[in-house]
KEKEVEX-152958 format. One record per atom (N, C-alpha, C, CB): residue number from 1; residue in three letters; atom name; x, y, z. Coordinates in Angstrom, 2 decimals. Atoms other than C-alpha are relative to their C-alpha. Glycine has a CB too. Layout:
BEGIN
R  resi  resn  name  u  v  w
R  NUM  ALA  CA  X  Y  Z
...
end
This chain:
BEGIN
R  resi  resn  name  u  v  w
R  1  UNK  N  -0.45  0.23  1.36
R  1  UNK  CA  111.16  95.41  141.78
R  1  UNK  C  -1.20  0.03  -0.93
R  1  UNK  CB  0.75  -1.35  -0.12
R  2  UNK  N  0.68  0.05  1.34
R  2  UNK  CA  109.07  96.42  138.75
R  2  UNK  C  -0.33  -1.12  -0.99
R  2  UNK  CB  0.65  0.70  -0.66
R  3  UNK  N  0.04  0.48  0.72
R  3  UNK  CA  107.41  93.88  136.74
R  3  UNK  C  -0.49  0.60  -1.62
R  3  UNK  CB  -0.46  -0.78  0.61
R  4  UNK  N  1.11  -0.68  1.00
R  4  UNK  CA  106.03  96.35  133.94
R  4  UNK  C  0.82  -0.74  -1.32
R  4  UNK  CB  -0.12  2.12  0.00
R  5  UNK  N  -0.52  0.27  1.48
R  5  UNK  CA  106.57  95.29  130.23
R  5  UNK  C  -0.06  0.82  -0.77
R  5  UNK  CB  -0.50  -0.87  -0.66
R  6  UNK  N  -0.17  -0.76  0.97
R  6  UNK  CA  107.54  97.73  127.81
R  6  UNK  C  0.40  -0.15  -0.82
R  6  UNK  CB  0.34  0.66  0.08
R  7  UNK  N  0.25  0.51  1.64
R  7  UNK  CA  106.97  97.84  124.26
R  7  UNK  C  -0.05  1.18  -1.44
R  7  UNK  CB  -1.66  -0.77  0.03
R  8  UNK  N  -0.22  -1.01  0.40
R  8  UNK  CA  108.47  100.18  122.06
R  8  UNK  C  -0.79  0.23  -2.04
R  8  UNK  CB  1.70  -0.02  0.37
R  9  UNK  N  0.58  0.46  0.97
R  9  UNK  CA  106.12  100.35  118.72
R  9  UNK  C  -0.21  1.53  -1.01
R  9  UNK  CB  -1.36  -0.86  0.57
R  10  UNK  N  0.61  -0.84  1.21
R  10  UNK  CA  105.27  102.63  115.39
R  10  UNK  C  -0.74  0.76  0.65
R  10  UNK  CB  -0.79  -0.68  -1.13
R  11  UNK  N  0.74  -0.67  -0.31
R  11  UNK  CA  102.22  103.29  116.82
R  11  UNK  C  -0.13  0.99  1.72
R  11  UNK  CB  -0.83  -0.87  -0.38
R  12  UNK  N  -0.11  -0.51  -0.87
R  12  UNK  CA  103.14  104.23  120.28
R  12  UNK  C  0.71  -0.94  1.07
R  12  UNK  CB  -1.11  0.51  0.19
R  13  UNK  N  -0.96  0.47  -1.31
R  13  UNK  CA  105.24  103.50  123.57
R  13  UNK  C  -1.30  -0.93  0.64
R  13  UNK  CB  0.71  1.60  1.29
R  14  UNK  N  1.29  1.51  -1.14
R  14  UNK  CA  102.94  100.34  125.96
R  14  UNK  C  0.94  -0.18  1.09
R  14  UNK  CB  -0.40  -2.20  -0.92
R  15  UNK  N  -0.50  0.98  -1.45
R  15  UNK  CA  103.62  99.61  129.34
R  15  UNK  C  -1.31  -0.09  0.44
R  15  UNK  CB  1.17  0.72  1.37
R  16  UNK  N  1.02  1.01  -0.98
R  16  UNK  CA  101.92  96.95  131.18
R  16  UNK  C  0.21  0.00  1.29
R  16  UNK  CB  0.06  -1.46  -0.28
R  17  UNK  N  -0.19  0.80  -1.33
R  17  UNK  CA  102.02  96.10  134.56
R  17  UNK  C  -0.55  -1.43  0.50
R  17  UNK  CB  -0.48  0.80  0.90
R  18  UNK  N  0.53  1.10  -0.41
R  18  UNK  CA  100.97  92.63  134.89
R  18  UNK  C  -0.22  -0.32  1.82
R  18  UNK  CB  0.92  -0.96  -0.71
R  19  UNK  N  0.60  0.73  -1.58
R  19  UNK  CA  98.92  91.55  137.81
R  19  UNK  C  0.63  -1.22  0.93
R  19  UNK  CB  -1.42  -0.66  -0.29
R  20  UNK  N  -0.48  1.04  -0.47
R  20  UNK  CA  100.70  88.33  138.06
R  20  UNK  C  1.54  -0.37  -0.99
R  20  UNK  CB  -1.26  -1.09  -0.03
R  21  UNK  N  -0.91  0.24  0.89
R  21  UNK  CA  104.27  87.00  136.78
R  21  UNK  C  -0.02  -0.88  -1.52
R  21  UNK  CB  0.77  -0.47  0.78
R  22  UNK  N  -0.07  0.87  1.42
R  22  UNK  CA  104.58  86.40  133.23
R  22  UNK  C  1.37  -0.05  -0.56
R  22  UNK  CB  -0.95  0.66  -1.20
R  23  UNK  N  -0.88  0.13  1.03
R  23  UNK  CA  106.59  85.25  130.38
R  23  UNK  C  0.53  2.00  -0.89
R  23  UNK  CB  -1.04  -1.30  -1.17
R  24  UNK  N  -0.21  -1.63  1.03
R  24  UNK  CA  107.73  89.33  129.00
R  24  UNK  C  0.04  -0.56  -1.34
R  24  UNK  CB  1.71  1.10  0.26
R  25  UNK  N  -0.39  0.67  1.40
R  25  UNK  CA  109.19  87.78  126.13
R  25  UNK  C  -1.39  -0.17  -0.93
R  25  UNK  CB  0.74  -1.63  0.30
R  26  UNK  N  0.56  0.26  0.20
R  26  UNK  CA  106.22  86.22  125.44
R  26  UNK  C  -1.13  1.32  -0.76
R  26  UNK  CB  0.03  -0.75  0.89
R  27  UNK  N  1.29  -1.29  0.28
R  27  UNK  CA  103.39  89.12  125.75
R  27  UNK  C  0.73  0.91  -0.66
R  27  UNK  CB  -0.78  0.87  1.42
R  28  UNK  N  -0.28  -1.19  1.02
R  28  UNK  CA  105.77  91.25  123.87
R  28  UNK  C  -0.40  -0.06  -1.66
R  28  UNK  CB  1.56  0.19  0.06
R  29  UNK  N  0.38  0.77  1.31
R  29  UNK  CA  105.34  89.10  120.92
R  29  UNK  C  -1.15  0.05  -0.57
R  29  UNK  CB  0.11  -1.22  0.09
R  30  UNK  N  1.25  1.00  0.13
R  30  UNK  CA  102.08  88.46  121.21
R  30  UNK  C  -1.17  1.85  -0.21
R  30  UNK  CB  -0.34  -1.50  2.07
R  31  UNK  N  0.65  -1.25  0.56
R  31  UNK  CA  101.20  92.53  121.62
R  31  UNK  C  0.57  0.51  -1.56
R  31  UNK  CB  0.30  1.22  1.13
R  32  UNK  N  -0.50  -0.67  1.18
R  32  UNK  CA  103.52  93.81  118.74
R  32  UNK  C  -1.14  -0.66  -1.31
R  32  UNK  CB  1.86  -0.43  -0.21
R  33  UNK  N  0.75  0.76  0.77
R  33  UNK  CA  101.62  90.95  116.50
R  33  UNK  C  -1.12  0.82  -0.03
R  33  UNK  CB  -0.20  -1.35  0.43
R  34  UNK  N  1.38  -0.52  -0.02
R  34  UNK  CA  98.05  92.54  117.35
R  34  UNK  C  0.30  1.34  -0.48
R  34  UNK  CB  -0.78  -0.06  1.45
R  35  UNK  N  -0.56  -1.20  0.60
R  35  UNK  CA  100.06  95.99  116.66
R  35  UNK  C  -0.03  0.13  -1.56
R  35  UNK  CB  1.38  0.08  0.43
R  36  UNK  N  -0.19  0.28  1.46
R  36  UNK  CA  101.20  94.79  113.66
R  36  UNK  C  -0.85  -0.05  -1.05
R  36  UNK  CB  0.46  -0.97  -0.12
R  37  UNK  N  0.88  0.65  0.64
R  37  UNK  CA  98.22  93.01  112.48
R  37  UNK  C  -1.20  1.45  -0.26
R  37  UNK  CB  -0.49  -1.47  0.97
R  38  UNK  N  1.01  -1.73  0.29
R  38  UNK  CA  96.39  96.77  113.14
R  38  UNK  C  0.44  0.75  -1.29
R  38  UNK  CB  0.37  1.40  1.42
R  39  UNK  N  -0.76  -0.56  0.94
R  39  UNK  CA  98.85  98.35  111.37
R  39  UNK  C  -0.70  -0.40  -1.65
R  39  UNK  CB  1.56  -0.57  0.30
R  40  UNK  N  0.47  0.21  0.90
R  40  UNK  CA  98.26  96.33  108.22
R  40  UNK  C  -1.64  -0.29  -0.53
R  40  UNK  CB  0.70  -0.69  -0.10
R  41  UNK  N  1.69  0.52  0.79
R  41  UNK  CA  94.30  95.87  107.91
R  41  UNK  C  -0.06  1.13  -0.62
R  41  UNK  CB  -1.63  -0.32  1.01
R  42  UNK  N  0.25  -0.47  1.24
R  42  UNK  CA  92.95  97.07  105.36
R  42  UNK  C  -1.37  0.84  0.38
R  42  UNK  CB  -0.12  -1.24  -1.17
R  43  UNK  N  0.94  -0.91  -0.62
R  43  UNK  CA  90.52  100.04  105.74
R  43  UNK  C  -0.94  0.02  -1.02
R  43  UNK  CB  0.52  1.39  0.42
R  44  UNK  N  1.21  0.05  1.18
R  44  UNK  CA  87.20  100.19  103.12
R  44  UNK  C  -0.22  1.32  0.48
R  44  UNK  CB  -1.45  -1.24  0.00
R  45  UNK  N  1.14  -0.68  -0.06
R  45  UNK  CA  85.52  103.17  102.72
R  45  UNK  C  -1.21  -0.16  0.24
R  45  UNK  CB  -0.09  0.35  -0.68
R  46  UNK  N  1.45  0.28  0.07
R  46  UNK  CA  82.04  103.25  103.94
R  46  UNK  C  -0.72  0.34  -1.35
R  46  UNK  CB  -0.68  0.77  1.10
R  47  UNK  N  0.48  -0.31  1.61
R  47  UNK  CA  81.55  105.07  100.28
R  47  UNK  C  -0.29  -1.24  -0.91
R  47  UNK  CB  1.20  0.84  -0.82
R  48  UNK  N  -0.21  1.11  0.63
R  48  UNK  CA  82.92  102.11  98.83
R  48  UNK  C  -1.39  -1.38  0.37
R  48  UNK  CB  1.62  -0.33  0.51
R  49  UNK  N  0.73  1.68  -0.58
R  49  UNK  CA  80.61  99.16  100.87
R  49  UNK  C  -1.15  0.30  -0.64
R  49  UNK  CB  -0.33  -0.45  1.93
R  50  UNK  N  1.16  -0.10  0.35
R  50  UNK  CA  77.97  101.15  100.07
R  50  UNK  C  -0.50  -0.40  -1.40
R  50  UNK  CB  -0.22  1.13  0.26
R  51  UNK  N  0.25  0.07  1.00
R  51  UNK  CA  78.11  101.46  96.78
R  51  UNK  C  0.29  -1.43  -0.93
R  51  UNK  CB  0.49  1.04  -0.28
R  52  UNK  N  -0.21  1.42  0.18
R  52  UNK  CA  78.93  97.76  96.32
R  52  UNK  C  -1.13  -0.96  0.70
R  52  UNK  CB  1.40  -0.32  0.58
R  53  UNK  N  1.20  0.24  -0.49
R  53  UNK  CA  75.77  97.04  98.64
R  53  UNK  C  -1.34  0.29  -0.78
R  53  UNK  CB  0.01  0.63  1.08
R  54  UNK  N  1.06  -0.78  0.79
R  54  UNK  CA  73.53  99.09  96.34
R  54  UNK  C  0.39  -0.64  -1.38
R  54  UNK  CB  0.11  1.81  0.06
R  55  UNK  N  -0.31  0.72  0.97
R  55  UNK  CA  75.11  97.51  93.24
R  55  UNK  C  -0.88  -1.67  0.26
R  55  UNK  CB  1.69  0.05  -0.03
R  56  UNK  N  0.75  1.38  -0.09
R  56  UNK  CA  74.01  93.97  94.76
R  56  UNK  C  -1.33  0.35  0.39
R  56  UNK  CB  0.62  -1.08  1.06
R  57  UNK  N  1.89  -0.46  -0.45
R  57  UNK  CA  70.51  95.31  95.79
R  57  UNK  C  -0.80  0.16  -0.46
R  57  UNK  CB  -0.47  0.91  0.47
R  58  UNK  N  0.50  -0.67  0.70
R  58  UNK  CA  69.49  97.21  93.11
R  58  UNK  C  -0.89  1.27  1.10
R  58  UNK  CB  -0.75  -0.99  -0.99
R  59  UNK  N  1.18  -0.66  -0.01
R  59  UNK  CA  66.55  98.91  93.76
R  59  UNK  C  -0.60  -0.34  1.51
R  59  UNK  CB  -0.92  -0.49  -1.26
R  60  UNK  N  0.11  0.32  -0.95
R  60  UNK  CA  66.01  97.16  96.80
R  60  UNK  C  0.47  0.87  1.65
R  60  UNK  CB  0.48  -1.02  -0.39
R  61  UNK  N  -0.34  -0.51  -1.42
R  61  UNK  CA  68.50  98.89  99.03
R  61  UNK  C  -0.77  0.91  0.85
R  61  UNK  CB  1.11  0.60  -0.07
R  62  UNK  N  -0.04  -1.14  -1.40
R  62  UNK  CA  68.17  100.54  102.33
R  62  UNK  C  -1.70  0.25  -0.52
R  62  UNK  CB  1.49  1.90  -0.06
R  63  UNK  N  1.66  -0.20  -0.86
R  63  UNK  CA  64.08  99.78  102.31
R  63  UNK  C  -0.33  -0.74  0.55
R  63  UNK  CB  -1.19  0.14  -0.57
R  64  UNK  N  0.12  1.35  -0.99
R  64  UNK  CA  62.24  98.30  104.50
R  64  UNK  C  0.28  -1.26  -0.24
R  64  UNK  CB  -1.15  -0.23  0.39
R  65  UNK  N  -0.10  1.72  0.15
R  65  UNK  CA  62.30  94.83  103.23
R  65  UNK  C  1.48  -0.17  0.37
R  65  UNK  CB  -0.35  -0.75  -1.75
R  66  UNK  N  -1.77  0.49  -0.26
R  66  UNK  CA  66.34  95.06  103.35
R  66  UNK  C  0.24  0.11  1.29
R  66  UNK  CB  1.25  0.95  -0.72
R  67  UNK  N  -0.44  -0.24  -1.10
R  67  UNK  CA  66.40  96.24  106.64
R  67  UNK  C  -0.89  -0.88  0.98
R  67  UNK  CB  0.03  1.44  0.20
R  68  UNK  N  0.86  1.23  -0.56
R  68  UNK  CA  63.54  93.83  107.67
R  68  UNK  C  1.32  -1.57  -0.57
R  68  UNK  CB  -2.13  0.02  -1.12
R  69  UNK  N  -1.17  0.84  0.76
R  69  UNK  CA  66.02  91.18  105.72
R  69  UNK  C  1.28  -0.10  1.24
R  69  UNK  CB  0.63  1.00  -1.68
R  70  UNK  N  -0.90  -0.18  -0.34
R  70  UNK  CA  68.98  92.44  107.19
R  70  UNK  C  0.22  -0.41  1.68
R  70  UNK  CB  0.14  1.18  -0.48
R  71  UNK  N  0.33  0.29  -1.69
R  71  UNK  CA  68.02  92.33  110.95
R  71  UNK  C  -0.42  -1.49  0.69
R  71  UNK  CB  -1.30  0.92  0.39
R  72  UNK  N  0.37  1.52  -0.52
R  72  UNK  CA  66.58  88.94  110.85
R  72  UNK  C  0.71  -0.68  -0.09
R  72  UNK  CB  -0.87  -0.69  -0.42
R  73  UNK  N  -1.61  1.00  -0.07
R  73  UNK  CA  69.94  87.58  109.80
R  73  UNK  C  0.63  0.21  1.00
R  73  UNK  CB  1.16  0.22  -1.06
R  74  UNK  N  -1.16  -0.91  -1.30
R  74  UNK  CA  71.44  89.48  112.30
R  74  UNK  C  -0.47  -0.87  1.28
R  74  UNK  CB  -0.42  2.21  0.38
R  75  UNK  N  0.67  0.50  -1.22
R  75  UNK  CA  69.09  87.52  114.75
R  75  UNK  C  -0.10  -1.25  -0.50
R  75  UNK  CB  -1.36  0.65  0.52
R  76  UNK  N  0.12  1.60  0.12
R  76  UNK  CA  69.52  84.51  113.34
R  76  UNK  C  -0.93  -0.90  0.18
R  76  UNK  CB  0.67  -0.50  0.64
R  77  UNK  N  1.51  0.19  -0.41
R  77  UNK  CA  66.18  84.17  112.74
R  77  UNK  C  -0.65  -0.42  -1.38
R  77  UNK  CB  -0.76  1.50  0.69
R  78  UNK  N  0.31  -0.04  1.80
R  78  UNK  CA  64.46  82.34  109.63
R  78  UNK  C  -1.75  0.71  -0.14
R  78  UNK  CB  0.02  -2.16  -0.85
R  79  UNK  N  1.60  -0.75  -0.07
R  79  UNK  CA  60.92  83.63  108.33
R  79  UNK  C  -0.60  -0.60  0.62
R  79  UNK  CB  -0.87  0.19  -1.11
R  80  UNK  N  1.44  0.62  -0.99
R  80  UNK  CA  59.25  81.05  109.56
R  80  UNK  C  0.05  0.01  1.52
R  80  UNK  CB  -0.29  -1.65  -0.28
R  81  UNK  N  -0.52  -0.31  -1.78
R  81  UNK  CA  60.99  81.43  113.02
R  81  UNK  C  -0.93  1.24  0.32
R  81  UNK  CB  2.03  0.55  0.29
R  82  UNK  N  0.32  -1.31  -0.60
R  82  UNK  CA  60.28  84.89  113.31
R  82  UNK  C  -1.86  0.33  -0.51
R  82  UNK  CB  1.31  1.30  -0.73
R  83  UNK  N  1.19  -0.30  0.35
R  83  UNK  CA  56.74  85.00  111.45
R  83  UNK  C  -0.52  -0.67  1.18
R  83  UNK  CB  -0.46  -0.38  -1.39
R  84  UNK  N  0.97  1.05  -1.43
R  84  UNK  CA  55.55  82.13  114.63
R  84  UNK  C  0.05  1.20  1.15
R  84  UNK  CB  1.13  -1.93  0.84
R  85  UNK  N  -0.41  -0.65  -1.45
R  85  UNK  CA  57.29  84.52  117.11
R  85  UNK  C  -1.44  1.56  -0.17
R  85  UNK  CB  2.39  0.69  0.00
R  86  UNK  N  0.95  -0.99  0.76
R  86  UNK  CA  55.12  87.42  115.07
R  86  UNK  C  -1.25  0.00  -0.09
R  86  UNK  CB  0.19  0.06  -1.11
R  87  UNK  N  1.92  0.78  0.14
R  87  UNK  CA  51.99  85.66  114.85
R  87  UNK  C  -0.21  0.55  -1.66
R  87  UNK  CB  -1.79  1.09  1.53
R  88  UNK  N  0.49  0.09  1.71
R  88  UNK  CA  52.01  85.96  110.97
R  88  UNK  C  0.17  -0.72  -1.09
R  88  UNK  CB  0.31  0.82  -0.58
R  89  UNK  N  -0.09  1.30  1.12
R  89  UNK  CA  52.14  84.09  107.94
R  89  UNK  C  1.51  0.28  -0.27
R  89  UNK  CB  -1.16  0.07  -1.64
R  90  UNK  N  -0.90  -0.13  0.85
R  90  UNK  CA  55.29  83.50  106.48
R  90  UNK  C  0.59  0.29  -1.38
R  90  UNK  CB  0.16  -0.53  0.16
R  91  UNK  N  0.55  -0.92  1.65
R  91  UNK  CA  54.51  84.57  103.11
R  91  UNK  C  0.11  1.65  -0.11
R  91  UNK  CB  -1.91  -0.23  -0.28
R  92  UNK  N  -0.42  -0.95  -0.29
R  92  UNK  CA  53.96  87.27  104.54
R  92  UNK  C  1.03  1.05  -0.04
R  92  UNK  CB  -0.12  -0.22  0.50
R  93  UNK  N  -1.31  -0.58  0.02
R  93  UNK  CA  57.02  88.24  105.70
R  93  UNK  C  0.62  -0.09  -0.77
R  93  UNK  CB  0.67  -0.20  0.68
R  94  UNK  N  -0.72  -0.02  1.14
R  94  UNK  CA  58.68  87.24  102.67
R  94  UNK  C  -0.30  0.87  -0.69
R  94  UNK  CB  -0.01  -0.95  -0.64
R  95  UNK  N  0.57  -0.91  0.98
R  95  UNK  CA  56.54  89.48  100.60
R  95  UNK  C  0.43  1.20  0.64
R  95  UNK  CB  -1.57  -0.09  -0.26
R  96  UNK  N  -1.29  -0.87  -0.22
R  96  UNK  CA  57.99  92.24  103.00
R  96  UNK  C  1.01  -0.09  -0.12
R  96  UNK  CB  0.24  0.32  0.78
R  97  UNK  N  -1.01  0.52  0.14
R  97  UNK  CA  61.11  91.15  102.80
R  97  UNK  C  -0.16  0.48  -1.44
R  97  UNK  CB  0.17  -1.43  0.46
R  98  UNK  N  -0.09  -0.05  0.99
R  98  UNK  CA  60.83  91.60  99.23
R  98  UNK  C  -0.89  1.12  -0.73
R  98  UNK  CB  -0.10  -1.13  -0.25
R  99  UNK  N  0.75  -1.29  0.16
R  99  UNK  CA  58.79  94.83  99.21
R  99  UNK  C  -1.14  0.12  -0.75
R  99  UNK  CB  0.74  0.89  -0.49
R  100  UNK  N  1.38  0.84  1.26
R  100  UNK  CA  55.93  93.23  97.64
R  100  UNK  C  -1.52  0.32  0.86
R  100  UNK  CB  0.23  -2.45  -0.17
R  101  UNK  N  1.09  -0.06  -0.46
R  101  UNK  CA  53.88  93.93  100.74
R  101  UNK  C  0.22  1.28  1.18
R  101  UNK  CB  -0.43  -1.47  0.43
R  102  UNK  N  -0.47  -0.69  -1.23
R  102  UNK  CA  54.13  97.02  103.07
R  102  UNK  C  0.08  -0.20  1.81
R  102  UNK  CB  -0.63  0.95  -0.19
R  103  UNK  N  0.35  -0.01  -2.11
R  103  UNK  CA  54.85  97.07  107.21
R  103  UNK  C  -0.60  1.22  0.35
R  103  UNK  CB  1.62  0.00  1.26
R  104  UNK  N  0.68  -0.55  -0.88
R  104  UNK  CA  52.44  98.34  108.71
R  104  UNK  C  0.52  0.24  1.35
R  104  UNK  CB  -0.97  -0.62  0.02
R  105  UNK  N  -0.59  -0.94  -1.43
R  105  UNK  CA  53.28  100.69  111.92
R  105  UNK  C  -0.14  -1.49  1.09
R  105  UNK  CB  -1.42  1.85  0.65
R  106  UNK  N  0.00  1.33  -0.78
R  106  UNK  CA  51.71  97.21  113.91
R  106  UNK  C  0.54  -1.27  0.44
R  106  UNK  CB  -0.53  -0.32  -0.23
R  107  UNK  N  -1.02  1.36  0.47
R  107  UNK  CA  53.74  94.65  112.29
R  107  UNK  C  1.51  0.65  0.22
R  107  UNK  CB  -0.25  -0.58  -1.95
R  108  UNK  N  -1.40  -0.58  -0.11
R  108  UNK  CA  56.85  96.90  112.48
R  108  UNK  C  0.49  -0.25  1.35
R  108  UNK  CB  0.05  1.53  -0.31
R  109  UNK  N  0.03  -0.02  -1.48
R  109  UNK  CA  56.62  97.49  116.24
R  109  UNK  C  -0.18  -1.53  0.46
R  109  UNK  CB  -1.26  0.99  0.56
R  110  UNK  N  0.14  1.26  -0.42
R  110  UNK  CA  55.74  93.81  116.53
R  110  UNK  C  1.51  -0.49  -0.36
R  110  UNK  CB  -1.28  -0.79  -0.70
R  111  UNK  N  -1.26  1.32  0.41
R  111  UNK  CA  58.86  92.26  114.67
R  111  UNK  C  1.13  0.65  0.55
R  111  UNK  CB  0.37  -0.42  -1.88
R  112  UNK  N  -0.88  -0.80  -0.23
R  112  UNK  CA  61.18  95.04  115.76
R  112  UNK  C  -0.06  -0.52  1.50
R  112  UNK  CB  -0.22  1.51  -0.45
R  113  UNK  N  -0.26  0.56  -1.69
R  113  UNK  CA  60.58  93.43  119.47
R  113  UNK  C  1.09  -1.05  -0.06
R  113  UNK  CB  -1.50  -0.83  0.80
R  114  UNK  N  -0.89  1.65  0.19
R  114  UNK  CA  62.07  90.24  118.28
R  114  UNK  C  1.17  0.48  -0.55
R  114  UNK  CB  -0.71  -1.36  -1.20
R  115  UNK  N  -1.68  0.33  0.90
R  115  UNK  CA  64.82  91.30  115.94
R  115  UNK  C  0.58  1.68  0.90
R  115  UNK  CB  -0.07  0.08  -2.73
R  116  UNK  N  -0.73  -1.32  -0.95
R  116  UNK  CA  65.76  94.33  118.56
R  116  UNK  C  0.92  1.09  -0.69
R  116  UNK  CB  1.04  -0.64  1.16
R  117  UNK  N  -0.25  -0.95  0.96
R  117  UNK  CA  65.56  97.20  116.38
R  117  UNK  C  -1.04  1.37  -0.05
R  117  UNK  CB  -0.04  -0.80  -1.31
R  118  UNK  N  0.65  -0.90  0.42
R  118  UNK  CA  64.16  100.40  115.73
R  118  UNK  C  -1.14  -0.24  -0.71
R  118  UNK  CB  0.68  0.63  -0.54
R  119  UNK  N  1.53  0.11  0.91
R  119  UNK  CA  60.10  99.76  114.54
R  119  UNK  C  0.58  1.21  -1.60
R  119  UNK  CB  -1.93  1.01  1.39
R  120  UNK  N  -0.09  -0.99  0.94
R  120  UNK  CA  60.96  103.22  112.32
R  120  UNK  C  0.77  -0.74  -1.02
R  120  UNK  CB  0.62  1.33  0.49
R  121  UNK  N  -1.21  0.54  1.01
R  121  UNK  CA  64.20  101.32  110.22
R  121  UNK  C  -1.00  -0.59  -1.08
R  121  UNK  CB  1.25  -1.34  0.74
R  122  UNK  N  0.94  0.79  0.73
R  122  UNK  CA  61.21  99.34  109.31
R  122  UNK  C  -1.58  -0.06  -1.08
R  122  UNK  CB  -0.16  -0.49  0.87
R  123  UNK  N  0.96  -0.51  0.60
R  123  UNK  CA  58.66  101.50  108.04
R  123  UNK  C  0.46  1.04  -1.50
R  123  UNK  CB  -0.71  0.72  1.19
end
């Protein structure tokens, strides 16, 4: 006897076979929902982010400092965290960060260990 669950949807026909006995009822609910919930998100243009990224940036965007910026959030990493891990001042890094001071090929390759990134993004 077949336990498969089938799930007749917009986006396409689903069968499961569950490994173990379930509720059908249940997981039908519970896929259509995630279906559903696809269905309706809401899609952005990357055109759009951008140009709403570059609006808040100014002048800033997409250089090093933003992408030095950008990566250290991403690593959940504050300056002074990552300048200790760096062996540099924290000033420093702010002043990259804020394009006030250039990365050097040394310092790039150094911080790009820690925030696990491309040295180049950073130069």
């Amino acid at each position: 006897m077949s336990h498969d669950v089938k799930i007749h949807h917009p986006l396409g026909e689903v069968s499961i076979a569950p490994a173990a006995k379930v509720n059908a009822a249940h997981l039908k609910r519970i896929i259509r929902s995630a279906l559903d919930d696809y269905l309706d998100e809401v899609r952005v243009p990357a055109a759009r982010v951008h140009a709403e990224a570059k609006a808040r940036h100014g002048d800033a965007y997409r250089t090093p400092g933003y992408f030095l910026r950008l990566y250290r959030l991403r690593a959940a990493l504050t300056q002074a965290r990552l300048a200790e891990r760096a062996g540099m001042h924290q000033h420093h890094l702010s002043e990259m960060e804020h394009n006030k001071r250039p990365i050097g090929k040394a310092s790039a390759r150094k911080l790009a260990k820690f925030l696990r990134c491309d040295y180049q993004k950073l130069l």
